[in-house]
C-alpha positions in Angstrom: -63.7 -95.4 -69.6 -60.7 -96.7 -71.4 -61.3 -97.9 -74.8 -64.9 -96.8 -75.2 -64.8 -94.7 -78.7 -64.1 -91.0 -78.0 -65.6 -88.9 -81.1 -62.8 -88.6 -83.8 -62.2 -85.1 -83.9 -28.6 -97.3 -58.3 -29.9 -100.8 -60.1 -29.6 -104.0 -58.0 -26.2 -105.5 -58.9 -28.2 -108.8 -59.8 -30.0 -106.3 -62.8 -26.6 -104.2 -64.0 -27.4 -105.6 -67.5 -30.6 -103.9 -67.5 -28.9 -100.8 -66.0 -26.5 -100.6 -68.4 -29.1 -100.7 -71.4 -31.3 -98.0 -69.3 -28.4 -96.0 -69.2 -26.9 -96.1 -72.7 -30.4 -95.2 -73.8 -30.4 -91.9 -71.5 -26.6 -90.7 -72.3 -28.3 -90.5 -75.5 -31.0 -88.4 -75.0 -29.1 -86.0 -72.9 -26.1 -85.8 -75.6 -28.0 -84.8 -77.8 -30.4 -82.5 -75.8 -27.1 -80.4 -74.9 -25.8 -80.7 -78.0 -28.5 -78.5 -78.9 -28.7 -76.3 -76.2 -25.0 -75.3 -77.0 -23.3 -77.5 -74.5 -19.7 -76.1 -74.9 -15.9 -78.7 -74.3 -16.8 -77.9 -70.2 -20.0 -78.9 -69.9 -21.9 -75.6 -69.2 -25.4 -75.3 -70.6 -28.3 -73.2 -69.5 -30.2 -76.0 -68.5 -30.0 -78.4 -65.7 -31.7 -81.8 -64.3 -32.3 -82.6 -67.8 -34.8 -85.5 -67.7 -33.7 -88.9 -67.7 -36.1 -90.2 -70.7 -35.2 -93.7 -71.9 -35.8 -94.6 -75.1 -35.5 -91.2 -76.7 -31.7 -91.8 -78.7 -32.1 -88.7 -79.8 -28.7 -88.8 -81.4 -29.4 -91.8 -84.0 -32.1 -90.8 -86.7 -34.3 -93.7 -87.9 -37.6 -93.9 -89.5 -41.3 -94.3 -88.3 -43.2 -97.6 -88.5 -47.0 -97.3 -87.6 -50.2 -99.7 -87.0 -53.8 -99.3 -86.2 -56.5 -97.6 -87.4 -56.0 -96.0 -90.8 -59.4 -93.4 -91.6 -56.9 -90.2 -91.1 -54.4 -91.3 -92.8 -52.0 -92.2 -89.7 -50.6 -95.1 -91.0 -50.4 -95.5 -94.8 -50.0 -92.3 -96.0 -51.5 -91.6 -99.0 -54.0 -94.3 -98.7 -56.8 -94.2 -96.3 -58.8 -97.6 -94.8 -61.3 -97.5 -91.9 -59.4 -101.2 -91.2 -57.1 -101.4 -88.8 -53.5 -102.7 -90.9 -50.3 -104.1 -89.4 -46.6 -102.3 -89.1 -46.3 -100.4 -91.8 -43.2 -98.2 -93.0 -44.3 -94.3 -93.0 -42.6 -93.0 -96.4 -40.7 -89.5 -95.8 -40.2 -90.0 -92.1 -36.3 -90.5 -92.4 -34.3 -88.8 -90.1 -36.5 -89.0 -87.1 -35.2 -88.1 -84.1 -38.2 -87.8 -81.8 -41.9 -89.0 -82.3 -45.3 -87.9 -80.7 -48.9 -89.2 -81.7 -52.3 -86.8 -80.8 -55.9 -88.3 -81.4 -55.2 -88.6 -85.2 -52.1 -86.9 -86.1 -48.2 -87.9 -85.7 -45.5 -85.6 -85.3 -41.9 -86.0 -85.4 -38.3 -83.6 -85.8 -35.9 -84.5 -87.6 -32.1 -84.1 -86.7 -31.8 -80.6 -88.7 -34.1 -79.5 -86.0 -37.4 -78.8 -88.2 -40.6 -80.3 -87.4 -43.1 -82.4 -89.9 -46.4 -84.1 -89.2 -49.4 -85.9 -90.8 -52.6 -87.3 -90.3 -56.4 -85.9 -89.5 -56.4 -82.2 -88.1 -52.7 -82.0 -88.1 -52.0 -78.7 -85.2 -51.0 -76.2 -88.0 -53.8 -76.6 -90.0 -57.5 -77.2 -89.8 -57.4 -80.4 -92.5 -55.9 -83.9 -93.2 -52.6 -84.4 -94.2 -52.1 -87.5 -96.4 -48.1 -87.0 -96.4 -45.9 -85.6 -94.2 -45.6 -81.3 -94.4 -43.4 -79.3 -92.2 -45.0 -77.6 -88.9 -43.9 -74.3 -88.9 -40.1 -72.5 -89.6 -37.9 -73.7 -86.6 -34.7 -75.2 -87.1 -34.1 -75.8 -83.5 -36.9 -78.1 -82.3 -35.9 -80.2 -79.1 -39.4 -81.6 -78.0 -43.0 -82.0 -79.1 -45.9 -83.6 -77.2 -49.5 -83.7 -78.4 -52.1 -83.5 -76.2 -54.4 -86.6 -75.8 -57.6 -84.8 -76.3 -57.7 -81.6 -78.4 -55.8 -81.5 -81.8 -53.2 -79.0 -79.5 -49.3 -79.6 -80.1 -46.8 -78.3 -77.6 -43.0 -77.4 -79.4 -40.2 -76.7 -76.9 -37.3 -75.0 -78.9 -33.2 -75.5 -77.8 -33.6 -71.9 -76.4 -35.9 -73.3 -73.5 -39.1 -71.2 -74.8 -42.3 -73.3 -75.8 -44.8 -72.4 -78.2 -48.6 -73.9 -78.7 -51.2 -74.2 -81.9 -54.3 -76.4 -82.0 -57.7 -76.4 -80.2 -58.3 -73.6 -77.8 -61.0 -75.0 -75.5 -59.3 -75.4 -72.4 -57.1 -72.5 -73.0 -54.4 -75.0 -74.0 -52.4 -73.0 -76.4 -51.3 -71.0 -73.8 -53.2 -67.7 -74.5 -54.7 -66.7 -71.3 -57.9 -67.5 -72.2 -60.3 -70.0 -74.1 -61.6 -69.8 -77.7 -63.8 -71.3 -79.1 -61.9 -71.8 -82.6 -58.6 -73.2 -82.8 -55.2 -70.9 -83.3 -52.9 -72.2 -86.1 -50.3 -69.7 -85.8 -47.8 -71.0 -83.2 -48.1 -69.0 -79.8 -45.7 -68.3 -77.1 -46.5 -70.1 -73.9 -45.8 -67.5 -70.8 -42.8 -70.1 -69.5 -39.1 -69.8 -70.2 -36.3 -71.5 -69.4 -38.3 -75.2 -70.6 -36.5 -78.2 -70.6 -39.0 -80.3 -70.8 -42.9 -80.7 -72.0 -46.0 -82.8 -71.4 -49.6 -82.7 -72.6 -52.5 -83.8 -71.2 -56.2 -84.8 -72.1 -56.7 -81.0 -72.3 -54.0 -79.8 -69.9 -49.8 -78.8 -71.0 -46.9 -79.1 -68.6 -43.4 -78.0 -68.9 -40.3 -78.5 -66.7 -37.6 -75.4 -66.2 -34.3 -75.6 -65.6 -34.5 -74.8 -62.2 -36.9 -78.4 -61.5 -40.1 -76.1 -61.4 -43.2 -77.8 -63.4 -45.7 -75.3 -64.8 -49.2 -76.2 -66.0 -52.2 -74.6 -68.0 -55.4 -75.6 -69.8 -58.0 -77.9 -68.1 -58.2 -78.7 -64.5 -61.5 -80.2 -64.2 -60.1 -82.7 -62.3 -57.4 -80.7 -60.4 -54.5 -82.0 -62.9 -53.0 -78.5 -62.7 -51.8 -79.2 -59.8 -52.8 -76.0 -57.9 -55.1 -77.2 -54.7 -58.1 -76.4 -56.4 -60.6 -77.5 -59.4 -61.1 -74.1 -61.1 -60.6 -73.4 -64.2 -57.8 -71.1 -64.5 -56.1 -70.5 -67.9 -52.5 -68.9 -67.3 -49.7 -70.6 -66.6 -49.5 -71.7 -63.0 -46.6 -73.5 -61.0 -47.7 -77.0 -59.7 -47.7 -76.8 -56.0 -45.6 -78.8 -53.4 -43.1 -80.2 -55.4 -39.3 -80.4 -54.4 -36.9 -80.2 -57.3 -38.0 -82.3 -60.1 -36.2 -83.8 -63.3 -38.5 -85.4 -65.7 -42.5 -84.9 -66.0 -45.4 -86.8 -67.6 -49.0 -86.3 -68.5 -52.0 -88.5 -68.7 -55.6 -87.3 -70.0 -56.4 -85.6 -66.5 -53.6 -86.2 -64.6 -50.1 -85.1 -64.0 -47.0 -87.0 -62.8 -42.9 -85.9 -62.0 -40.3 -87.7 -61.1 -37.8 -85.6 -58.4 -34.3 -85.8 -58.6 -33.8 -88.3 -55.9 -36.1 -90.9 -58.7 -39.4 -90.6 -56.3 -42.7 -90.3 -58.6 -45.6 -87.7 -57.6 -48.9 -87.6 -59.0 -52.0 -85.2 -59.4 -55.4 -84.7 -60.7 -57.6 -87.4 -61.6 -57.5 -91.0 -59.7 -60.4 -92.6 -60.5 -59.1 -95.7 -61.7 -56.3 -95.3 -59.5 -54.1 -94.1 -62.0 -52.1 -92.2 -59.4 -51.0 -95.5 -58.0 -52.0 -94.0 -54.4 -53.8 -97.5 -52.8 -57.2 -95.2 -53.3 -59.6 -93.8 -55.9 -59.7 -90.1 -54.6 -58.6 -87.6 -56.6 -55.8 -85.2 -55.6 -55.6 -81.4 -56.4 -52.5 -81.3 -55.3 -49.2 -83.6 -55.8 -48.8 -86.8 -53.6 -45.4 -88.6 -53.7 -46.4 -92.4 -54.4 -44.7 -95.4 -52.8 -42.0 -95.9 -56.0 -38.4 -94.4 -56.3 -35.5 -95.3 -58.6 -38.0 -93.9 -61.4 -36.5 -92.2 -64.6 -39.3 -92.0 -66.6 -42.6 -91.8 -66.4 -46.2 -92.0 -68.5 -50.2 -92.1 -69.1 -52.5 -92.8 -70.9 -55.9 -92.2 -70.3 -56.4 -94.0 -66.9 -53.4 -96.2 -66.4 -49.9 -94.7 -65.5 -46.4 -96.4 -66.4 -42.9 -96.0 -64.8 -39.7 -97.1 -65.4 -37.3 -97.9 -62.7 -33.6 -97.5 -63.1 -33.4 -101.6 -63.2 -35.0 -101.6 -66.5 -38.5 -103.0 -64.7 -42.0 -101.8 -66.4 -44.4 -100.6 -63.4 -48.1 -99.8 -64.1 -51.5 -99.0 -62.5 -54.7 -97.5 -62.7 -57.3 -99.3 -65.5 -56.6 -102.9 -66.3 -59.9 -104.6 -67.5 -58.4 -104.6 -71.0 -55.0 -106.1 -69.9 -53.2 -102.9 -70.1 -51.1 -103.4 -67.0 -49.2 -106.2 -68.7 -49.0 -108.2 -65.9 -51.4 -111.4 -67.3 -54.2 -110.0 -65.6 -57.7 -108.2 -66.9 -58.0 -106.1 -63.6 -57.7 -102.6 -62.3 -54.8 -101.6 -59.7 -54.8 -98.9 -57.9 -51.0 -99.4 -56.8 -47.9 -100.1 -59.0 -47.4 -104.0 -60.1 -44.5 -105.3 -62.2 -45.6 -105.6 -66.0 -44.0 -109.1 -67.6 -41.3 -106.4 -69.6 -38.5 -106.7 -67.2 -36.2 -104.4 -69.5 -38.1 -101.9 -70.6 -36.9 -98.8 -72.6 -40.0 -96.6 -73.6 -43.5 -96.7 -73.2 -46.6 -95.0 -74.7 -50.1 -96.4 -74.3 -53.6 -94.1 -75.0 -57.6 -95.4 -75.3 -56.3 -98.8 -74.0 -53.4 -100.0 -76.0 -50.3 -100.4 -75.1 -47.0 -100.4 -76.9 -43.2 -101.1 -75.4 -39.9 -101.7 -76.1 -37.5 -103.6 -74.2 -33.5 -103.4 -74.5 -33.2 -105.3 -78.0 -35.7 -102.5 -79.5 -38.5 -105.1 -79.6 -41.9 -103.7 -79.8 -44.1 -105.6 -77.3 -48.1 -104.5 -77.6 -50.5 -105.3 -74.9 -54.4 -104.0 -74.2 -57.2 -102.7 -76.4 -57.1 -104.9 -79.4 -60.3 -103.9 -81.2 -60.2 -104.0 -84.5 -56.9 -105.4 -84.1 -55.6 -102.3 -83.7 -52.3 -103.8 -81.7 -51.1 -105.1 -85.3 -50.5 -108.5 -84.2 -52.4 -110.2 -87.0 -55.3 -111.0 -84.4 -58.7 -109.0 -83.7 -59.2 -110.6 -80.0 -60.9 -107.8 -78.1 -57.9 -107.3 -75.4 -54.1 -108.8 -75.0 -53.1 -109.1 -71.4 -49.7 -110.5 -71.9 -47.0 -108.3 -73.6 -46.5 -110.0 -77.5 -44.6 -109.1 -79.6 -45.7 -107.5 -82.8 -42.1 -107.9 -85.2 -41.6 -104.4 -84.8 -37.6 -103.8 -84.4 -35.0 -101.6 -83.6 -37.0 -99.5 -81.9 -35.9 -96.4 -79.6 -39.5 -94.7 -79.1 -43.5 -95.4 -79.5 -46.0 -92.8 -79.4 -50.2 -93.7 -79.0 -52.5 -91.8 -80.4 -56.3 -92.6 -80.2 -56.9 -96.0 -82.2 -53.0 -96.4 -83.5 -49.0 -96.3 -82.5 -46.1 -95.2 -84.1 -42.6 -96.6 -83.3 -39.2 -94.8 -84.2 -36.9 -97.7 -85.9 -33.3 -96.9 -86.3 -31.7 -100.2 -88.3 
């Protein structure tokens, strides 16, 4: 259930404002995805459909701003607090190009390519790490995502290969098989050609340059994508899916966008997080009622999309007002959130963070402990507010905090 304590281990022509914001924000990303890739004066590049991500202006470093819970030293670093503190500058986090957040570490590259991170169990190494420290030798970093669940990173490098380190459980580093103890030297994941990555509860994804999405680790709940419920720990190709161009991952489920902006789902539905008008869970993908999506997330049970008008769409779990539509009430079909021009979105355990076209942070959800850093410990926020964080491009949720990239 969200927010119970997990053990710590073409736009409308009435919207083309919004549209234009949406689509600065993704010329952005894919400038500077191809820059790395080696896009040469014509335009060729090995990769194609390169996924429409809003928020992710790749091509304008900034620094990191954080709030929440503080014990791994997520926040303040240097400092640790079992109190939840309010936005907070992360020293040594300038240059940032591209943020994720696992259950109690934060990761982020920087724009010479190399990739840093801090917090409790960081993915190279079995121990806290109070400042940031470099993950690794790569000077050609284009993505990271950390999985929701495990202390598991995913790194997808300009050359479209992907390697894995972190907890093994699942079979999430992308060995083959489980282990019981976690690998810290990067591995290989058996997929090539990668333009994309997502990670799950327990579960990776990647997207190839030819719009196939491949999927390994955990599929307790069918979130590989494969028909079944088996646990099956090489890399698979998700089943029934026409020609995708961006992907996303929630703690047992999977989501792509095709290249026509229709949204799919998989895996686990419970809360009707698959935004299917049921509870049922689905082994294999459906295609949901919304289109005109570019970019799509989830957190543990409640799935976000953004449509190319700049609207904020959610559904799935909404007791703790993580919808964002006023309302403390589960959906099991897409409704409108009150962000009508929305940029990013990351939300995990029940909080919520967004940012709309100005770069203004609005939080919404799971405020124990006041973990939302508005200044306020009521339980749950069901109306986007805005907590002074600005200039932001990207947010990233980890367990009991969020992380926003600021560029001034």
């Amino acid at each position: 259930m969200p927010g119970t304590p997990a053990p710590k281990k073409g736009a409308p022509i009435g919207l083309i404002v919004t549209a234009i914001v949406v689509v600065v924000a993704l010329i952005g990303a894919a400038v500077w995805f191809f820059k790395l890739r080696g896009t040469d004066d014509a335009g060729t590049t090995t990769a194609t459909n390169v996924p429409s991500i809003p928020g992710n202006n790749l091509s304008a470093p900034g620094s990191i701003i954080g709030w929440g819970e503080n014990d791994f030293y997520q926040i303040t670093t240097g400092v640790s607090s079992d109190e939840a503190v309010g936005p907070t500058a992360i020293p040594g986090t300038d240059d940032a190009v591209r943020i994720a957040a696992g259950s109690a570490a934060n990761y982020f590259i920087k724009a010479d390519g190399t990739l840093w991170g801090w917090g409790g169990y960081v993915a190279s190494q079995n121990a806290t790490a109070k400042t940031p420290i470099q993950i690794g030798s790569w000077t050609n970093v284009a993505d990271v995502a950390a999985f929701k669940d495990s202390d598991t990173i995913l790194v997808l490098l300009t050359d479209g290969s992907v390697y894995a380190m972190g907890d093994n459980e699942y079979g999430e580093v992308g060995t083959g098989s489980p282990t019981n103890s976690a690998i810290y030297t990067p591995n290989k994941v058996g997929v090539t050609n990668v333009i994309a990555v997502a990670a799950g509860g327990s579960t990776g994804y990647a997207l190839d340059s030819s719009g196939a999405v491949w999927a390994w680790g955990e599929n307790t709940y069918g979130q590989l994508g494969v028909g079944n419920t088996r646990e099956s720990f090489a890399v698979a190709q998700v089943s029934g899916l026409p020609q995708i161009a961006a992907i996303g991952a929630g703690r047992k489920s999977g989501y792509a966008i095709d290249t026509t902006g229709a949204l799919w789902g998989w895996g686990s539905n419970g809360s009707g997080q698959l935004g299917l008008g049921n509870n049922s869970d689905q082994a294999t993908p459906v295609k949901t009622e919304i289109n005109n999506a570019v970019f799509v997330d989830c957190g543990d049970d409640t799935a976000y999309v953004i449509r190319s008008d700049g609207s904020l769409w959610a559904t799935g779990h909404g007791t703790y007002g993580e919808l964002g539509n006023g309302i403390r009430k589960n959906s099991n079909v897409f409704v409108p959130s009150l962000i009508t021009h929305c940029i990013h979105v990351s939300q995990l355990w029940g909080s919520t963070a967004a940012i709309d076209g100005s770069g203004n942070v609005y939080v919404f959800g799971n405020n124990w402990d006041g973990r939302l850093g508005i200044g306020s410990t009521e339980d749950d926020i069901a109306e986007p507010t805005k907590n002074g964080v600005t200039g932001a491009t990207q947010v990233a949720a980890g367990w009991w905090h969020l992380i926003a990239l600021t560029v001034k």
